[in-house]
N, C-alpha and C positions, 0 to 999 in steps of 0.2 A: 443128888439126894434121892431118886426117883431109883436108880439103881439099888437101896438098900431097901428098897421097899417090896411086900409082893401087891401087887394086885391085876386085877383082869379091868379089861375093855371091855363093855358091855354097850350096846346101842339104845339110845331113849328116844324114841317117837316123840318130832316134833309138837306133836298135838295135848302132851302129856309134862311138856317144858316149858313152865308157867316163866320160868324167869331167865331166859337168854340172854346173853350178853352178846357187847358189841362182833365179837367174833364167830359166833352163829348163825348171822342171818347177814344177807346182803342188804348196805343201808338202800334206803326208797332214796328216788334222786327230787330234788326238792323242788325243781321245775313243774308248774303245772301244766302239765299235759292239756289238748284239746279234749271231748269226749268225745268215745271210741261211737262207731257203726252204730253199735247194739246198743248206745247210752240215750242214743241221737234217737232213734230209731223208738224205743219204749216209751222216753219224753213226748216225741211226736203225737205218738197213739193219745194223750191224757191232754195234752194240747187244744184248743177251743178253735184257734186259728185253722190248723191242722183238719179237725173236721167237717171245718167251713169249705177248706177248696177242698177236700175229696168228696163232700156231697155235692159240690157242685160241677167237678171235673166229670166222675159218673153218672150222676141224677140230672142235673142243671139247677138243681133244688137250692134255692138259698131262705135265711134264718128271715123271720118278720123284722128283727130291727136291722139289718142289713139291705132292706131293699131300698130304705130311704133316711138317708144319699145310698144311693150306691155306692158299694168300697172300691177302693183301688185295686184291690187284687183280682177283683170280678172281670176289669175292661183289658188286665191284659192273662187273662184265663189260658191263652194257648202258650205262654212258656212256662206253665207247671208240669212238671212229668213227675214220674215215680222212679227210682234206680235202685236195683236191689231193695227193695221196701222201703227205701228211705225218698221223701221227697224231696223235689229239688227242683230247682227254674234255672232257665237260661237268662243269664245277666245280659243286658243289649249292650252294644261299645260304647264307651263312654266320649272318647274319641279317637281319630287315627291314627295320635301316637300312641296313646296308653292300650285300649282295648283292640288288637290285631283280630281278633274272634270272638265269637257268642262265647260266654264263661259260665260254668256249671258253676252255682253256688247252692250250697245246702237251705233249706226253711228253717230256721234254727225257731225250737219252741219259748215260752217263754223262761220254763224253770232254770234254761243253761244260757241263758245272755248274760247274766251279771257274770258268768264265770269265765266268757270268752273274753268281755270288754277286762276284766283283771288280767287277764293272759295278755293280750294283744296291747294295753297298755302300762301293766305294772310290772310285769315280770322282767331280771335280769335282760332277758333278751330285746325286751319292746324299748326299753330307755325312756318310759313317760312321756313322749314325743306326743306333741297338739293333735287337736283334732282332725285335719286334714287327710296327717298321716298315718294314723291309727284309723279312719273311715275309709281310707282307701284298702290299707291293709288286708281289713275284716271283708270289704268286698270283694277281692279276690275269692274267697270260698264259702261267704256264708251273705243270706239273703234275711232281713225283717222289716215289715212294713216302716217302724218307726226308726232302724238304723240310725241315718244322720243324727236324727236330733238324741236318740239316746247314746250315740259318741259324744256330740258337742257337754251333753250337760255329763257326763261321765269326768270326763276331762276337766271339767270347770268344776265341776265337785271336789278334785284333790289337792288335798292337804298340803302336799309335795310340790306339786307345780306350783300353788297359788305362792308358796312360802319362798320359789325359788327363780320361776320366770321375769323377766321384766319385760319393758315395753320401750322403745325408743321412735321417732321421729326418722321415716326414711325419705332421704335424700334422694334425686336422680339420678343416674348414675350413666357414667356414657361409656357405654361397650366397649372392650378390648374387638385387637380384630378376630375374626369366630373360627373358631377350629371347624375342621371337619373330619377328624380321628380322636377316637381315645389315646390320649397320653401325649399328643400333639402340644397343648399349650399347658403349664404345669403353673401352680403360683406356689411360696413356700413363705412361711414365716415361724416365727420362734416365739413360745410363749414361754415365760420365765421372770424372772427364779421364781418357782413354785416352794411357797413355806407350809407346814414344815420338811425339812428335805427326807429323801427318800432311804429306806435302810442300805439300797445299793447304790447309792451317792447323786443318783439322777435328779436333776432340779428343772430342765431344762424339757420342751418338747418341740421337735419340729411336726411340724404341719404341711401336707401335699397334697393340693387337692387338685383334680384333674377337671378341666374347663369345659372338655366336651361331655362328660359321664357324669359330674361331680362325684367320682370317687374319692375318696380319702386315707392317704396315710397318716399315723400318729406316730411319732418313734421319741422315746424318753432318751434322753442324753447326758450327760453329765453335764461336758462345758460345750460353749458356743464359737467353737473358734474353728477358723476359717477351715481345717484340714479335718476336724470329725466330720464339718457339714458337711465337705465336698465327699468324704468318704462313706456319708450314710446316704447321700443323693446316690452315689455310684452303687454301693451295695446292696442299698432298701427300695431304690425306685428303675433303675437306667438295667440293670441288670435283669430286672421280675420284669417290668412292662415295655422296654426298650426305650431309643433316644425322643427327646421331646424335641420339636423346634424351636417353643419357646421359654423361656421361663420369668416368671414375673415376682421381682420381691422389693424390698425396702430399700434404703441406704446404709442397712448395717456393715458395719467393719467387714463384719465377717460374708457377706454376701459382695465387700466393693474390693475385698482384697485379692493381693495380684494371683494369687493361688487357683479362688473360683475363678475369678477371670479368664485365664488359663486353663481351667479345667473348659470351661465354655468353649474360648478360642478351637482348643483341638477337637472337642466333640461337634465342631459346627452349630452352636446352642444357640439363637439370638437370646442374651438379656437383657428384659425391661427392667428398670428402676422407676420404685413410684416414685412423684413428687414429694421432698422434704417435707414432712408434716400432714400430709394428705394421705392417708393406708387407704384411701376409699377407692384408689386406685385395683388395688388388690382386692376387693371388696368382698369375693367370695371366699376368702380363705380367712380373711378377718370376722365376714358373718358365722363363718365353722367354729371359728374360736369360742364365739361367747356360746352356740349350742353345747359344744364339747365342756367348756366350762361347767353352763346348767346340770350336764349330764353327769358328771363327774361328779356334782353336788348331790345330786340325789341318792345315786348307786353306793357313796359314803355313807349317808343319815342310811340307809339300807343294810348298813353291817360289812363293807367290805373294809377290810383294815389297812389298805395302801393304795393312793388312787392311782398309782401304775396296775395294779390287778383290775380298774376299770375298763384299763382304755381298750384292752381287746371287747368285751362287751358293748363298749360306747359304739368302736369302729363297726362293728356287725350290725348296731339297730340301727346305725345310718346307712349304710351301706344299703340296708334291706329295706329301708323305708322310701316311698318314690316322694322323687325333688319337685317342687311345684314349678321351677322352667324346663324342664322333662318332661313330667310325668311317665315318667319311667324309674325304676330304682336300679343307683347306682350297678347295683350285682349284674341287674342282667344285661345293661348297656355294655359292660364287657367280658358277660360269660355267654350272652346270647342263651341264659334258660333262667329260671328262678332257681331261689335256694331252695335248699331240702327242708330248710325248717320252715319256707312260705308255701311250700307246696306237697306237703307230708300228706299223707290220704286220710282223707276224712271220707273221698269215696273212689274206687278202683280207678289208679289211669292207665290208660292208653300208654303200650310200652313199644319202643320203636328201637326195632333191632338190625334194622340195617342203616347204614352209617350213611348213605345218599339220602337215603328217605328223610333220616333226622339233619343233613346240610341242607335239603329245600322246607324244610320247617322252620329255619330257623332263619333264613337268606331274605323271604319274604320281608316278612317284618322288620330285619333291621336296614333291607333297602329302603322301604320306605319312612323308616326312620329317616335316615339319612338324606334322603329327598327333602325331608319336611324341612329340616335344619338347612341345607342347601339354598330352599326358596324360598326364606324367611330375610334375605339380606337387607329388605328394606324395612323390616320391624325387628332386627334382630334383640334378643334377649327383652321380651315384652314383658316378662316376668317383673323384670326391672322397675317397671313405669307402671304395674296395674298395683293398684290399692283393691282390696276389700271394702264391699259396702257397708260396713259396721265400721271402719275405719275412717266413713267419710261422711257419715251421717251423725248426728249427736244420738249418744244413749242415755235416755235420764235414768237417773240413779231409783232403782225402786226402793219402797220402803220394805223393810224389814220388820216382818213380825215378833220377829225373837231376839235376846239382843246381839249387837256384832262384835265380831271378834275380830281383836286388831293383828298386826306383825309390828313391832315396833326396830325400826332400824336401831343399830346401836353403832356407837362411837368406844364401846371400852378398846383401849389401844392393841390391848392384846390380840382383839377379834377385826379390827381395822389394818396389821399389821399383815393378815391372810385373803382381804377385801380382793373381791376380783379374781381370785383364784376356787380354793375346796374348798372354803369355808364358808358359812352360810352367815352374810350380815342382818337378818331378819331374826326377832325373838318372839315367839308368839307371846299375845299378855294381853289383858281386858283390864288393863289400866288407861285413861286417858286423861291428861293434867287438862283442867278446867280452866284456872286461877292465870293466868300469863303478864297481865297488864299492873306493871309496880306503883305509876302514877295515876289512876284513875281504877274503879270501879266497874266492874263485868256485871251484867244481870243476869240471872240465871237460864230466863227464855234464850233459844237456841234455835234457827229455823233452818233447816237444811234446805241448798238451793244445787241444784243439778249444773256441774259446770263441763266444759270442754276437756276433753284426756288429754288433749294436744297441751295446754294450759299446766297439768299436773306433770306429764313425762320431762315436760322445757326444765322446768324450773325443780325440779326433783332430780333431774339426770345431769345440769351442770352446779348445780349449788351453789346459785349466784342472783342473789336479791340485791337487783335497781344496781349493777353493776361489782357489786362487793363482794365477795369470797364468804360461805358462812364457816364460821370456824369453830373449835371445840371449845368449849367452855366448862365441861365436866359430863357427868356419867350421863349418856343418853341426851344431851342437852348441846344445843348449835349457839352462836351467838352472831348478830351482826359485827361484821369485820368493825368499823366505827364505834358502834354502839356497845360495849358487851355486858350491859344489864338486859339491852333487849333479848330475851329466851324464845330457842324456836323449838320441836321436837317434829322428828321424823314419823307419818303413820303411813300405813298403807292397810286397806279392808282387806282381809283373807278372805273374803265369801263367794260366792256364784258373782257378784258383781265386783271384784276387786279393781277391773279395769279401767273403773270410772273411780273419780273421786269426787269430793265433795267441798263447797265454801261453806261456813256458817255465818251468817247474819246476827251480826251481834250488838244492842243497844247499848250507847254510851252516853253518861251523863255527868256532867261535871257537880263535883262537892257542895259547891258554895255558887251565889249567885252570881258575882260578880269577879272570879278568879281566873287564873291564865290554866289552861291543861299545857303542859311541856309532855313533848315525845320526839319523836329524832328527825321528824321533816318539819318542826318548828314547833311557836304555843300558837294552841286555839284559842283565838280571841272569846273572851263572853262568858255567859252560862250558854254555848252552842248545843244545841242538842243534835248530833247526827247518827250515821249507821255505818260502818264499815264491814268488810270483808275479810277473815283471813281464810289461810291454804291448811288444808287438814295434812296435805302432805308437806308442805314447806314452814305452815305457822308463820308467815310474814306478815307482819302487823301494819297497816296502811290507813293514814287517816282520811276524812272525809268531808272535813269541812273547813281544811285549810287554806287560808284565805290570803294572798298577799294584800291586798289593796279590798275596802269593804265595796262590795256590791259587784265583786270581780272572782270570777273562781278557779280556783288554781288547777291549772292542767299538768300533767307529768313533763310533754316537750309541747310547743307551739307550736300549731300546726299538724301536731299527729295525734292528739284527742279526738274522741268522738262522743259528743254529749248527744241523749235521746232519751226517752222519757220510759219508765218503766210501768211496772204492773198496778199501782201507786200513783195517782194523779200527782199528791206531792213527790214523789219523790225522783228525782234524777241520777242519773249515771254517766260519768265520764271515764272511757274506756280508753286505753291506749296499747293499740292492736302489736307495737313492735315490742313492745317489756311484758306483752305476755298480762300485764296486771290493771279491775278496776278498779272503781272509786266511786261510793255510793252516797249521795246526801242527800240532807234533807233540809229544803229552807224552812226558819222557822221565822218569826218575827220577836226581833231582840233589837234592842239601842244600837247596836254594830252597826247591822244592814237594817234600819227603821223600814225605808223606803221600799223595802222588796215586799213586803208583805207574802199574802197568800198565792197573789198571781203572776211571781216572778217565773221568768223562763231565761233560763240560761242559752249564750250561740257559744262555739267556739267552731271557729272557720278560721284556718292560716293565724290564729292567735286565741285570746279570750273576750269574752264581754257579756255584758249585763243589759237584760231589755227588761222593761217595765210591761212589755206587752205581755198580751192573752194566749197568744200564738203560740204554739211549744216552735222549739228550734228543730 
């Protein structure tokens, strides 16, 4: 067409080319970058912090309300310096593994912290990963007073994680025997069929994580049988990092057939098998699973259209994030340097071009890595056994100013049918059904009462109330396996405090004076007037003034109650520490229990019983 035409070529200055198309210009890449030298640099200068230590570094001069208290940047004043006009401190070791030398980190001002902490934890490459490892990260190169706390509340601020993390009850765990080389001891397992399947038929993923580095492989598969495994183990791991001693996996078919077997046998491979029913054996390749899950779930809701197009991203921000029984990250346990994209300049380094210089740079540190791990055999893997102090201490639930906003779990089949895998079981909604009790009467006061997390994860993570399976009973709604008019529904808080949850105290009254209330642990005798409990995440309805025998009160098991007296002169609680569930009442004086009056006290020791004394139990 162009052939029949005349025309000339003529050049038009960009600057004059209001409307280019995608083939003019090179697209920007959608990564947010750190900020440059010169960004860091300008920020600094308008900074308040910034002119606080350089009048003080030069002058010794400090501001009137800085003298009292004294700030913290004042008492350790000598590792501020300047570098090419950019300030900067020397970070001190954090400890012998993690920090081998003093660490240059930038003073980062305040206008570019919200833009680091989105880099370091929202971007493709950071994988939304807690706070831990997103505060370690950012310390590597960058320094501010309030760091810690403005990662923790960063992290607890998102949308993403609150809608997609969970929380489980950890176990103790008794250590494999402990490598002493990368790639030494290997664990592997299969997570699958991943729905909906993939446009290149892959449903399957094997998982390799290496025990001394916690490296990890990801490898998408089709099927699971015995001869791709043995030939993506050979190809994807034995090949790249060489032979393992051990290897640790399930009782799958395809891990007990004569092939792997075989393949072991010649390679000199020892394999473990976990115990039938117990993966906790393997425990750190099962813990990668549910991260890689989480991770998978996010980087989806985030616009990638195949969660195979994940898993290289997932694999790099773990890789590159340091493990809390290391502390070290993976990358450099077996590259002996950091990655380019953790160690990119933000300020000129130090370049080492002879190849001896850069082998005792690098020999130190992972000797004495290696030492440490060595002389650990009588605590080994302590990570195992420490808890966090927030995980051991109760948090009570604060009150919220503004209203809350739930995640409500859902049961539609379609969205239960991908549970556990890419799909996300959480819907967000500011709906919360009030109304639940079909024989009795709800009053509208509601008094929220701060309960134990360990109490909401039990009975939320097996979904099993007072021993029964909760099952489906229609859109969004659970029902007792027995009972299935009794309705439960699933919440969980999305907020800064999602981790806690909550009981409400709710008053109950019967109809009429002299009627029976029926509910599924028996009828309340009387016009009883008592208080019960339920679970905002479980909704298990539990009475509290269920009476076998009058003047005697009913415990869950005998002998494993524990009745004690609450905040309420009248009112008592009997708690039963192995079901996880209490039970709150209130004596009243009625014809049933005439006798007890106002100054009953209830004992339950190796049984139940009723004292007429004054005495609490």
């Amino acid at each position: 067409m162009l052939a029949n035409t005349n025309y000339t070529v003529k050049y038009r200055p960009g600057r004059i080319h209001e409307n280019a198309d995608f083939l003019s210009r090179i697209p920007v890449c959608s990564v947010r970058a750190s900020p440059a030298n010169v960004v860091i640099i300008k920020e600094q200068e308008k900074d308040l912090l910034y002119n606080d230590i350089r009048a003080y570094m030069t002058k010794g001069e400090l501001r009137e309300e800085n003298r009292n208290p004294y700030p913290s940047w004042a008492k350790e004043i000598e590792l501020y310096f300047t570098r090419d006009g950019m300030l900067c401190r020397e970070g001190p070791p954090i400890s012998s593994k993690r920090r081998r030398s003093p660490q240059t980190q930038v003073v980062v001002p305040l206008s570019i912290r919200k833009q680091l902490l989105e880099e370091y934890h929202d971007s493709p490459l950071s994988g939304h990963l807690a706070t831990r490892r997103t505060r370690l990260r950012l310390e590597d190169k960058y320094y501010w007073p309030s760091l810690s706390d403005d990662v923790k509340t960063y992290c607890k601020s998102c949308t993403v994680c609150a809608l997609q993390r969970r929380s489980t009850l950890r176990a103790y765990l008794n250590p494999l025997e402990l490598a002493t080389r990368p790639f030494e001891a290997l664990g592997l397992d299969f997570m699958g069929p991943i729905l909906p399947h993939s446009p290149l038929g892959n449903n399957h993923i094997l998982v390799v994580t290496d025990y001394f580095t916690k490296w990890m492989e990801v490898i998408p598969l089709r099927t699971t049988s015995a001869l791709v495994t043995a030939k993506a183990l050979m190809d994807r791991i034995i090949l790249y990092h060489g032979l393992p001693r051990t290897v640790v996996t399930d009782r799958a078919t395809n891990f007990t057939s004569e092939l792997f077997s075989s393949l072991c046998k010649v390679l000199n491979i020892k394999h473990l098998r976990t115990t039938a029913y117990h993966p906790q054996t393997n425990g750190l390749t099962e813990r990668f699973n549910r991260t890689m899950v989480e991770m998978i779930r996010k980087y989806l809701e985030k616009g990638f259209p195949r969660w195979e197009d994940a898993l290289g991203p997932v694999a790099f921000a773990y890789r590159n994030s340091v493990h809390s029984s290391t502390n070290e990250t993976p990358y450099f346990l077996n590259h002996a340097q950091q990655n380019l994209y953790q160690a990119r300049a933000q300020q000129k380094e130090q370049r080492l071009f002879v190849v001896f210089v850069f082998v005792l740079a690098i020999s130190c540190p992972l000797n004495a890595f290696n030492a440490t791990v060595c002389d650990c055999s009588e605590a080994t893997n302590v990570g195992f056994l420490r808890f966090p102090d927030e995980e051991c201490s109760f948090q009570p639930t604060e009150e919220l100013s503004q209203p809350v906003e739930y995640a409500l779990f859902s049961t539609i089949p379609e969205v239960k049918r991908f549970a556990g895998h890419i799909c996300s079981t959480w819907e967000a909604t500011t709906t919360v059904y009030k109304d639940f009790m079909q024989w009795n009467t709800v009053t509208n006061s509601r008094k929220p009462i701060p309960v134990d997390d360990a109490v909401c994860r039990l009975m939320r993570d097996t979904r099993i109330c007072r021993g029964r399976p909760m099952e489906v009973a229609g859109n969004k709604i659970f029902s007792l396996g027995d009972y299935p008019y009794v309705e439960a529904t699933w919440l969980r808080t999305a907020t800064e405090t999602f981790m806690n949850c909550q009981l409400e105290e709710v008053t109950l009254q019967s109809e009429c004076a002299n009627c029976t209330i029926s509910s599924p642990l028996g009828d309340i005798p009387g016009a009883a007037k008592g208080s019960f409990h339920h679970n905002l995440v479980t909704l298990v309805w539990e009475d509290t003034w269920k009476e076998t025998l009058p003047c005697q009160a009913r415990l869950v098991e005998a002998g494993e109650g524990q009745l004690y007296k609450g905040d309420n002169s009248t009112t008592l609680r009997v708690k039963d520490p192995h079901k996880q569930l209490d039970f709150i009442y209130t004596p009243a004086t009625i014809d049933v229990c005439s006798t007890i009056g106002n100054r009953s006290t209830y004992r339950a020791r190796n049984g139940t019983a009723c004292d007429n004394g004054s005495n609490p139990a």
